[in-house]
TORLOLO-577519 format. One record per residue (C-alpha): residue number from 1; z, x, y. Coordinates in steps of 0.1 Angstrom, whole numbers. Example, Ala and Ser with C-alpha at 12.3 -4.5 7.8 and 13.67 -1.06 7.14 Angstrom:
% TORLOLO-577519
num 1 z 78 x 123 y -45
num 2 z 71 x 137 y -11
***
This chain:
% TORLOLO-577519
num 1 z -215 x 1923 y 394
num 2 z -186 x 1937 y 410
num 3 z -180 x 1904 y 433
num 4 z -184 x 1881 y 399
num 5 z -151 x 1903 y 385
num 6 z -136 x 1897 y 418
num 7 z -141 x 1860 y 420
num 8 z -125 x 1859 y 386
num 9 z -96 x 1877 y 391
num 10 z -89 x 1851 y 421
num 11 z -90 x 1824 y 399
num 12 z -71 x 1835 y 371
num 13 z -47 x 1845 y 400
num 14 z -46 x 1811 y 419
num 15 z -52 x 1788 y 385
num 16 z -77 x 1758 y 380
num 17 z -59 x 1738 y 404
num 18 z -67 x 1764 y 440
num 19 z -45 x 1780 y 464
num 20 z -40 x 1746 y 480
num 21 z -16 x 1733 y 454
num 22 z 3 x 1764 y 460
num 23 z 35 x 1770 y 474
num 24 z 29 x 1807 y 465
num 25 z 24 x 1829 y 487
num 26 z 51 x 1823 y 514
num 27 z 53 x 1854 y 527
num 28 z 30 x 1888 y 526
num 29 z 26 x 1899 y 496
num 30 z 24 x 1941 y 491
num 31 z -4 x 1953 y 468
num 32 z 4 x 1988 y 450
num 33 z -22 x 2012 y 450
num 34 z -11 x 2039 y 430
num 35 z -35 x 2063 y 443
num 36 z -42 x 2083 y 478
num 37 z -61 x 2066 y 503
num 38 z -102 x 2066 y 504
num 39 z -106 x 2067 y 465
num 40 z -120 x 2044 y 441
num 41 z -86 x 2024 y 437
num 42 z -79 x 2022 y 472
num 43 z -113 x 2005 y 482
num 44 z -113 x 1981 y 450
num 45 z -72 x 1971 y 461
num 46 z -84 x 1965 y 493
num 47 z -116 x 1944 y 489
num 48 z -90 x 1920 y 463
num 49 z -65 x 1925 y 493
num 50 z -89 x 1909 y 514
num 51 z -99 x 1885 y 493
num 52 z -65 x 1871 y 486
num 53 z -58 x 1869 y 516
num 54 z -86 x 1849 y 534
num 55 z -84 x 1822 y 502
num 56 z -44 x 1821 y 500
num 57 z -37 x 1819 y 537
num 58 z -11 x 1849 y 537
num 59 z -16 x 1888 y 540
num 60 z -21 x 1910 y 509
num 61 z -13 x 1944 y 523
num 62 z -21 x 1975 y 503
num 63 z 2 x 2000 y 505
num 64 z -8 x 2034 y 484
num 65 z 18 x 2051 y 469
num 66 z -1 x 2081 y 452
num 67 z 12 x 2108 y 431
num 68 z 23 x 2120 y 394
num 69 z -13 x 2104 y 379
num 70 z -4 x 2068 y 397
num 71 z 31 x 2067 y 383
num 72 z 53 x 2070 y 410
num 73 z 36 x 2039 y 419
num 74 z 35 x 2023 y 387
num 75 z 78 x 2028 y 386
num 76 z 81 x 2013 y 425
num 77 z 63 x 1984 y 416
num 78 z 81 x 1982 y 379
num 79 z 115 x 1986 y 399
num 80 z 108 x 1958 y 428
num 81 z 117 x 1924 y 422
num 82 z 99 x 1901 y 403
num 83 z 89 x 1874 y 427
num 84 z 56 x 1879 y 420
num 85 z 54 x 1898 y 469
num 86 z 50 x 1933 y 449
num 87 z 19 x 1934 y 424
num 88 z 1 x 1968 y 414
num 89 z -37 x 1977 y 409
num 90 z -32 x 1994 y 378
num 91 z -52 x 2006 y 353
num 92 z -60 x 2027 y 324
num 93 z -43 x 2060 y 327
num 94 z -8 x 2042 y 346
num 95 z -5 x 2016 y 320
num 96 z -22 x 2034 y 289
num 97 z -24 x 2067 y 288
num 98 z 7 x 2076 y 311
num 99 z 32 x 2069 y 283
num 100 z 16 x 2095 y 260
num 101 z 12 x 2121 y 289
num 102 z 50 x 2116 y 304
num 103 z 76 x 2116 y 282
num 104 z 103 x 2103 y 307
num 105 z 80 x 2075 y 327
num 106 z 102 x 2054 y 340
num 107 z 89 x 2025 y 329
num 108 z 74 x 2004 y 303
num 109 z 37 x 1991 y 308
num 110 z 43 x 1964 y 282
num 111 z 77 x 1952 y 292
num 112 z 79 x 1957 y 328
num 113 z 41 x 1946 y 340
num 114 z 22 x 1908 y 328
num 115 z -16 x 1914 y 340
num 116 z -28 x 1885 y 358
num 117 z -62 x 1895 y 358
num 118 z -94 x 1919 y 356
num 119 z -103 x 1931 y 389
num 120 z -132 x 1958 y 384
num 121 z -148 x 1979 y 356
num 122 z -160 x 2008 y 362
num 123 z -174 x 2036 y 337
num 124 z -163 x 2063 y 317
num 125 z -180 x 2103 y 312
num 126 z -170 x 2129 y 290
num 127 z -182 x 2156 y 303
num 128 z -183 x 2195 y 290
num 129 z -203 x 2228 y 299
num 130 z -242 x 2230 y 295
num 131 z -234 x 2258 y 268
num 132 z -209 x 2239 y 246
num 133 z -227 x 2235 y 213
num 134 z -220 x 2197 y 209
num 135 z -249 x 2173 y 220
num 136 z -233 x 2141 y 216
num 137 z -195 x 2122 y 212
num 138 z -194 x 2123 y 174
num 139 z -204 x 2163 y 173
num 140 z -177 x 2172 y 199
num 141 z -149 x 2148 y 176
num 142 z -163 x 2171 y 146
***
């Protein structure tokens, strides 16, 4: 499953018409990875990393730049230029959640990012102590 997300990331990325027809990318291109080394984020960026890079014919290098919840990321890849050699691995809580968790961000997620594609799912859990006296989503809402 996780290679069929991958696969269609890559050609959302490169379009119908293949890397081929591309003059993009003529140089390496730096993948953000808003997150420390070794984690989920870190290995998904790098499989897409590698990925892009045998199919383009340049180097996607990942560079992690962890810290803040994935923000201080998220603002170095809003703040470089937008010629499409700086691209973050996102996700949920640095392009949804951070705006209601940091009042002074830094950036916009909807006017400084354009997605370009899905790279991985991966699941959710709520979790609480074995003694909390909901059993299910809609008693701990109540």
């Amino acid at each position: 499953m996780k290679g069929q997300w991958i696969a269609a990331a890559f050609l959302i990325f490169v379009g119908p018409g293949g890397a081929q027809a591309q003059d993009y990318p003529t140089r390496p291109v730096t993948i953000i990875v808003p997150f420390a080394p070794g984690g989920p984020a870190d290995i998904t960026g790098r499989i897409v990393a590698d990925i892009f890079s045998r199919h383009l014919g340049q180097q996607f290098v990942v560079e992690n730049v962890g810290g803040a919840g994935g923000t201080i990321g998220s603002l170095r890849a809003a703040r470089a230029a937008a010629d499409g050699y700086t691209i973050i691995s996102g996700h949920m809580g640095t392009h949804a959640a951070a705006p209601f968790s940091y009042p002074n961000l830094g950036y916009d997620p909807e006017k400084d990012f354009e997605p370009i594609g899905l790279i991985a799912e991966q699941p959710e859990l709520l979790a609480v102590r074995k003694d909390f006296p909901a059993n299910n989503l809609k008693e701990f809402i109540a």
